[in-house]
C-alpha positions as CSV (number, residue, x, y, z in Angstrom):
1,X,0.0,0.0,0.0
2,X,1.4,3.0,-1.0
3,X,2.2,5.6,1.8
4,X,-0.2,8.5,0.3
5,X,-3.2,6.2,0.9
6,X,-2.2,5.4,4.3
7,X,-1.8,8.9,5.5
8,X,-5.1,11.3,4.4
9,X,-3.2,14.9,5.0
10,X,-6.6,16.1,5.4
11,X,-6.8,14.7,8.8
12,X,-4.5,17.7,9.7
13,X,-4.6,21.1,9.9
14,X,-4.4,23.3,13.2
15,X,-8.0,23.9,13.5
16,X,-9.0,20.0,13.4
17,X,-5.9,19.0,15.6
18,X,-7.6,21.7,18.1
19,X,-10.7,21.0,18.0
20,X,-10.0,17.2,18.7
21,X,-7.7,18.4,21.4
22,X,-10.5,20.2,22.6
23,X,-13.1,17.4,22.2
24,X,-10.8,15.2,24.3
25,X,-10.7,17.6,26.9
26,X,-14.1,18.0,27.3
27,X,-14.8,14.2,27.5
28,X,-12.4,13.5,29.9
29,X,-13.5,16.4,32.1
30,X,-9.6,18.4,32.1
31,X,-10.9,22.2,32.7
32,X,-9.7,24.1,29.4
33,X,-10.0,27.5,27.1
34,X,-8.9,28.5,23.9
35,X,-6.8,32.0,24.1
36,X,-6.8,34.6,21.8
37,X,-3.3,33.6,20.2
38,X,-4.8,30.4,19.5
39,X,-3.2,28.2,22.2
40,X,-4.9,25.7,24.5
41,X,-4.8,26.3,28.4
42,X,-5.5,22.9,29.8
43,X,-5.8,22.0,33.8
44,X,-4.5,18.8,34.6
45,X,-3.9,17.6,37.8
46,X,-4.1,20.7,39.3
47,X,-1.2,22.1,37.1
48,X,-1.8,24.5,34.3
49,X,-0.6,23.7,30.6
50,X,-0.2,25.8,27.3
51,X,-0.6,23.9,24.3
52,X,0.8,25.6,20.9
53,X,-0.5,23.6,17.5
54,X,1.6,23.8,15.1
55,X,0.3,25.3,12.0
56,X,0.2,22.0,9.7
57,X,-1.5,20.3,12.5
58,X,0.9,17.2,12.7
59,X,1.9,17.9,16.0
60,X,2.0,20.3,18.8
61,X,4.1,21.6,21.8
62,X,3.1,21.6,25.5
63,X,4.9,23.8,27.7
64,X,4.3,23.6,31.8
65,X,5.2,27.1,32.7
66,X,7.0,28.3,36.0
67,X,6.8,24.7,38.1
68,X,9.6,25.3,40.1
69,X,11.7,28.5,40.9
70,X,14.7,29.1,43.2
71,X,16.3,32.2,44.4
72,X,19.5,33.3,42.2
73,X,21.1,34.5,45.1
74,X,22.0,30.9,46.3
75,X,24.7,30.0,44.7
76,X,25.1,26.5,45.7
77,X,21.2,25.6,45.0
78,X,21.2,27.5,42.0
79,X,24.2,25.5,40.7
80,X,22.7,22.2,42.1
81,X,19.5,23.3,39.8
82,X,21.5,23.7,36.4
83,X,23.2,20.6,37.5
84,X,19.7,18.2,38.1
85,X,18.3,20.3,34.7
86,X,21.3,18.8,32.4
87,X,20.8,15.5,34.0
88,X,17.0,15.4,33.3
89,X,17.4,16.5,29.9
90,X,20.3,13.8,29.7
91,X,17.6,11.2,30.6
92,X,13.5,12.3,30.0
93,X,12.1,12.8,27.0
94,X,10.8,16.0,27.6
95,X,13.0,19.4,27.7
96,X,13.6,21.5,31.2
97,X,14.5,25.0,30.3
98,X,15.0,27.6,33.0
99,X,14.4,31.3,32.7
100,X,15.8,33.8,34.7
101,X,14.0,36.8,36.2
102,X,16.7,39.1,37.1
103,X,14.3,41.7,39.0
104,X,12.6,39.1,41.6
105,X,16.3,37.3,41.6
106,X,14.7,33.8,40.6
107,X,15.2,31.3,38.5
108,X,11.9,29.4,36.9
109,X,11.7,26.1,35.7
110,X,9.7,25.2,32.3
111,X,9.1,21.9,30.7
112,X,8.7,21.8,26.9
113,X,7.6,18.5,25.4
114,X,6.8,18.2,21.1
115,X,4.3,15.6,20.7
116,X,3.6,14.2,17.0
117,X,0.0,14.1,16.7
118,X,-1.6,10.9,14.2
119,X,-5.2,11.3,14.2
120,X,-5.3,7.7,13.1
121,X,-4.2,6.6,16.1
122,X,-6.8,3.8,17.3
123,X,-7.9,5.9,20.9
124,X,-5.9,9.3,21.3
125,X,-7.9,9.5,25.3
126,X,-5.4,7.1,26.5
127,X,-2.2,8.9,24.5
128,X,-3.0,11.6,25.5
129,X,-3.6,11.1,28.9
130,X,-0.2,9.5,28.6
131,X,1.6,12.8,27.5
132,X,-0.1,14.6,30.6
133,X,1.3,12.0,33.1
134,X,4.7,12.0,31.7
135,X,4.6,15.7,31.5
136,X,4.5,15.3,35.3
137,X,6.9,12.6,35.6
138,X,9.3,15.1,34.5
139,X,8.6,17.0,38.3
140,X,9.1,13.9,40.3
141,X,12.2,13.1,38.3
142,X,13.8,16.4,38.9
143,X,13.2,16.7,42.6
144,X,14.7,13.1,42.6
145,X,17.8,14.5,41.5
146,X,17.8,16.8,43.3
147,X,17.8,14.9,46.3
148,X,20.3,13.0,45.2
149,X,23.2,15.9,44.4
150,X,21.7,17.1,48.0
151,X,22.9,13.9,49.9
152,X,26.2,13.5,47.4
153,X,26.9,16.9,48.7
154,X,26.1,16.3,52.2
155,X,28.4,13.1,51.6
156,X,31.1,15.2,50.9
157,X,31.1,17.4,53.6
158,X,30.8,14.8,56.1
């Protein structure tokens, strides 16, 4: 079979890829609104996601904005941050990126995850849902680094 026929490109397109986004949101309940820039805010468990569809529709970006931040002016636990971020990245499939806010002295934490999006897919609830969970994976992983550079550094002090 050739590829064309297995793939119908009119299955894509921003609006459709947001309106089933939508759809899904709405039937499992996840509190959600369109904004004016055309992303999706979505609520799930408890935390607060932007989704950006791309403009072919084929797949989209999820960001979790501001999850985690840590004063600048601690050297040692700022360090300790950068250091769990490049080991997270080393090791998740999703991105940490951190901002800085020079004004308020803090540094925030963002997670960016790019998800390919295949309408075909037999039920996209349960992938979906799967992208949510592992977009919070990605906090449970970091602060289990960060534990562990906290005791490795304790270790060497002791």
């Amino acid at each position: 079979m050739d590829t064309k026929e297995v793939i119908n490109t009119s299955l894509y397109s921003k609006e459709k890829t947001t309106t089933l986004l939508q759809n899904i949101f709405e039937d499992k309940s996840w509190e959600h609104e369109y904004h004016e820039n055309g992303d999706l805010i979505v609520t799930y468990q408890g935390e607060h996601f932007v989704i950006e569809v791309a403009h072919d529709g084929c797949h989209f970006r999820i960001w979790d904005l501001h999850w985690y931040s840590v004063s600048t002016e601690n050297l040692a636990n700022f360090a300790m941050v950068r250091k769990a971020i490049n080991e997270c990245n080393a090791l998740i499939n999703s991105t940490l990126i951190y901002s800085v806010n020079e004004e308020e002295h803090e540094m925030n934490l963002l997670t960016r995850k790019d998800i390919d999006w295949i309408p075909l897919i037999s039920d996209l609830k349960p992938y979906l849902q799967n992208v949510m969970d592992s977009m919070l994976t990605v906090h449970h992983y970091f602060f289990q680094v960060m534990e562990n550079l906290r005791q490795e550094e304790y270790a060497k002090q002791n």
